[in-house]
N, C-alpha and C positions, 0 to 999 in steps of 0.2 A: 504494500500500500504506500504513495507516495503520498510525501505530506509538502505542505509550502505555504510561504508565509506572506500575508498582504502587506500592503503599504503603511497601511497605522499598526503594524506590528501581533496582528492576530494571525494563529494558526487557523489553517482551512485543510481538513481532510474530506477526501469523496467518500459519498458515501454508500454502505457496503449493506447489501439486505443478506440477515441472518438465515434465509429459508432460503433451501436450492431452488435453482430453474427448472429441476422435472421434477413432475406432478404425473406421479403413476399411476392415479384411481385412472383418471383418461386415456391413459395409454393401456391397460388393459381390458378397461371398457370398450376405445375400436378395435383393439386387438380379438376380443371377445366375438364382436359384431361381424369384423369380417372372415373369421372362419366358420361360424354359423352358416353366414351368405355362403363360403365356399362350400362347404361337405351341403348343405341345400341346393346348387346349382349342379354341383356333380354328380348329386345323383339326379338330379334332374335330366343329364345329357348322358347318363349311363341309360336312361330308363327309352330316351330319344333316342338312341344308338342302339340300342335292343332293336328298335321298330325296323330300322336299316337291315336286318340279320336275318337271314333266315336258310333252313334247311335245306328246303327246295331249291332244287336246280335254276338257276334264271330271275329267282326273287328276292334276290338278295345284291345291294350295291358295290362294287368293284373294292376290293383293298384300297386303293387311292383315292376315292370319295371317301371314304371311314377315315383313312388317315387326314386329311384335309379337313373337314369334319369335324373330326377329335380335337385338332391344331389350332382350328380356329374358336371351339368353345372353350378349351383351355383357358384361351389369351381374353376373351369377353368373361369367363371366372373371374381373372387375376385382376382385369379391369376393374368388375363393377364392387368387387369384396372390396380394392384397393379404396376406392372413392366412397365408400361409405363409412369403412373402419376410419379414414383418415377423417372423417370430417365429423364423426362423432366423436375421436379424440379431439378438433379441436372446439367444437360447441361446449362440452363438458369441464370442459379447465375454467380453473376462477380468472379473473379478471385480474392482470398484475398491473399495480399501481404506480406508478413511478416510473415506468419503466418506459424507452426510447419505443416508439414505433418498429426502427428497422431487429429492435432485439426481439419485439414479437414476433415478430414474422420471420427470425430465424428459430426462434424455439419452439411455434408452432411447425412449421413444418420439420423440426427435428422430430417431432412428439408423433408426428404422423410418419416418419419414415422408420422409427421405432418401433411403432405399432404393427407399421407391416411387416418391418423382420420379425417380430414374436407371433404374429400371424403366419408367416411364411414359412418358417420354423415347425410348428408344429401340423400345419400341413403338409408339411416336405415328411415329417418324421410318420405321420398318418399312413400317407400313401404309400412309404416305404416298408413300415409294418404289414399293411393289406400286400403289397406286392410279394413283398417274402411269404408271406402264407400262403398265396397262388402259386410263386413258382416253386416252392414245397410241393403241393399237391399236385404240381404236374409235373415235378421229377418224377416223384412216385408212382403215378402212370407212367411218363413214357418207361422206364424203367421196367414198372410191370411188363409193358408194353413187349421191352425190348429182350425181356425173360424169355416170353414164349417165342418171338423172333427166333433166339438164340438157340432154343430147344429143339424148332422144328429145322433148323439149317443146321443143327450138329447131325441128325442122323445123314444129312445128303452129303458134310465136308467134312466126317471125324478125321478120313485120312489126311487131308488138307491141313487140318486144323493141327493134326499128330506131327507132321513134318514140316509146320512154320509157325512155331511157338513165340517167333522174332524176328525182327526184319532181318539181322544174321542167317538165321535158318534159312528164310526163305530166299534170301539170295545165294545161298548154297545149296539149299535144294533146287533152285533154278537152272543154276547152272551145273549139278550133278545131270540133271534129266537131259540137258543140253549135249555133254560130252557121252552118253548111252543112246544117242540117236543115231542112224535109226531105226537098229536091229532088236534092242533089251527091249528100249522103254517103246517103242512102235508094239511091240508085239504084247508087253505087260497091257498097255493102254484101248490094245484092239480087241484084246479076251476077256480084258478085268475091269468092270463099270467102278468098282472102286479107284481103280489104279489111271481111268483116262480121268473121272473127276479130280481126281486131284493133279497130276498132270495138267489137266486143264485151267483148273484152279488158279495153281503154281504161277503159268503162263499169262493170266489174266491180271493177278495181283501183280507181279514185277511190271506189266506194260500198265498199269495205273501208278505205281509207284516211279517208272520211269519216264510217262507221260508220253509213252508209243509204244506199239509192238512192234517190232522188226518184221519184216518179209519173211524170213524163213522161217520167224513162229507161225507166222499166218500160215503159210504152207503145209506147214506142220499141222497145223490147228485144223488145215481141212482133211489132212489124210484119214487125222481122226476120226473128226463126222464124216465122211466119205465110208469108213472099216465099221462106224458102230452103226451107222442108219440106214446103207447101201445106197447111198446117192453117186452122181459123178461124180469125179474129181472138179467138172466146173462148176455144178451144183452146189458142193460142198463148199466152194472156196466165195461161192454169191451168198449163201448162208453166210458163214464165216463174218463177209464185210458186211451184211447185212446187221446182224449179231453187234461187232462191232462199231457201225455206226450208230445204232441205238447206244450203246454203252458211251461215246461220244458226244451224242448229244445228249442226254442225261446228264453227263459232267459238264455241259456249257450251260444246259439249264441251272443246274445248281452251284453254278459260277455266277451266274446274270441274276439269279434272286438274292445270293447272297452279298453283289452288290448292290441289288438293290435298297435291300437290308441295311447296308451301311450306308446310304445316300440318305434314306429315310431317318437313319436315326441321327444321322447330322443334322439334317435340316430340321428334325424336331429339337436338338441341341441350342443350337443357334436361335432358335424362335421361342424357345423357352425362357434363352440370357435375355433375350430383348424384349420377352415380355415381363419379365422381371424388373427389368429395367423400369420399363415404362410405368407398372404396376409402383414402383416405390418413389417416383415421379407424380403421378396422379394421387397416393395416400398424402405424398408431403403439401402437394395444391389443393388437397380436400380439407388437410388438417387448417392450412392458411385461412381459407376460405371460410371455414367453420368459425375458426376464433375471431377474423373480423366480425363475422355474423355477429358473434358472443359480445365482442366491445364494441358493436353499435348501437346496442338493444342496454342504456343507462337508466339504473334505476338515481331516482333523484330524493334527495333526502331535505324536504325543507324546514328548517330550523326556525323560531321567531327571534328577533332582537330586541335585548333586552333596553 
């Protein structure tokens, strides 16, 4: 505290109000108000998102209308919780007395940008609870899921499964079956539906793990079908690429959605920060707005003279 001294020789100190600047009843009062609004709007737009959904083939709107959708009531949540939490914190706060205009106007809009972090806060921590208990419940399906998967594709690849315990194994069983070509394992693979599965197997895993199959697998691959189904040899080998361009495009497919996937959840990222942004922007202008309201509206106290 500076002190300094007038001209006739009196000390002048400024002066200092013993009561802090935040006033918490208001600030968990919007706080209060605007998570109310939020978990009311969200389920609101869960319940409108449901209508969007459905079973049926053809009656149900595209993944990119739901996500757009989703993206945009999010950002009208965070809006309209923001502007009213903030502006009942600042309606509700007393009236400080003494005090500079431009310092109201930063302490309310602090009181409002407050409000929305403890708002925000325990929304963020809400949804994050709910979502950990969804994707709980859907490990445990897919899991189940991927149990009996697992069960009904051990009786077709135990061999497979026996001889490439690691990707070590299997690229020595690879190239074992490779250097036994093509009198051992031709002959194991043409008599023994265990022995051309997993050969096959073998063959198919290394070209997904190496991102091609060579020609002389392919080759290979049709003498195969060619020895177990009696097709031609050109038959065989249009199967073959047949076979293999499905397994092809199944891996572009699920290369392109799982970009898509990450495109998606960027731009939900990004739209999220800025609506956050905006959101704690409109609580600090709602709070302003609110507490001018508050010290416009003077009560007046008239005294008589004595």
């Amino acid at each position: 505290m500076s002190v300094s001294m007038t001209e006739s020789g009196e000390v002048a100190a400024p002066v200092e109000s013993s009561n802090s600047a935040m006033t918490w009843g208001p600030i968990f009062g919007g706080a209060a108000a605007a998570i109310g609004v939020t978990l009311i709007l969200l389920l609101l737009g869960s319940g409108l998102g449901l209508t969007m959904v459905s079973p049926w083939s053809g009656q149900s709107s595209s993944l990119g209308t739901l996500g757009i959708t989703a993206a945009i009531w999010l950002v009208l949540v965070q809006w309209l919780s923001s502007a009213l939490g903030g502006y009942v914190t600042g309606r509700l706060r007393t009236k400080w007395a003494a005090v500079h205009t431009d310092e109201v106007f930063f302490r309310d809009t602090a009181h409002g940008f407050i409000s929305w972090a403890l708002a925000t806060i325990f929304v963020a921590g809400f949804l994050a609870s709910s979502l950990t208990a969804l994707a709980g419940a859907g490990a445990q399906a897919v899991g189940s899921a991927a149990s009996a998967v697992g069960s009904t594709a051990a009786a077709a690849g135990t061999a497979a499964a026996s001889s490439a315990n690691s990707p070590l194994d299997l690229s020595t069983a690879y190239f074992t079956d490779a250097l036994l070509r093509p009198d051992q394992a031709r002959a194991a693979a043409t008599s023994n539906d265990a022995a051309a599965t997993s050969e096959v197997s073998r063959i198919l895993l290394n070209g997904a793990a190496e991102g091609q199959i060579p020609d002389d697998d392919k080759a290979y691959l049709a003498t195969i079908v060619s020895a177990r189904t009696g097709l031609s040899e050109a038959d065989a080998r249009t199967r073959v690429d047949t076979v293999l361009k499905r397994i092809e495009d199944a891996k572009v497919a699920t290369q392109k959605a799982a970009d898509e996937a990450r495109k998606a959840a960027s731009t939900t990222a990004l739209l999220g920060s800025l609506s956050l942004l905006v959101g704690a922007f409109i609580a600090a202008a709602a709070a302003a707005l609110g507490g001018s309201q508050r010290d416009a509206e003077e009560d007046l106290v008239v005294t008589s003279r004595l």
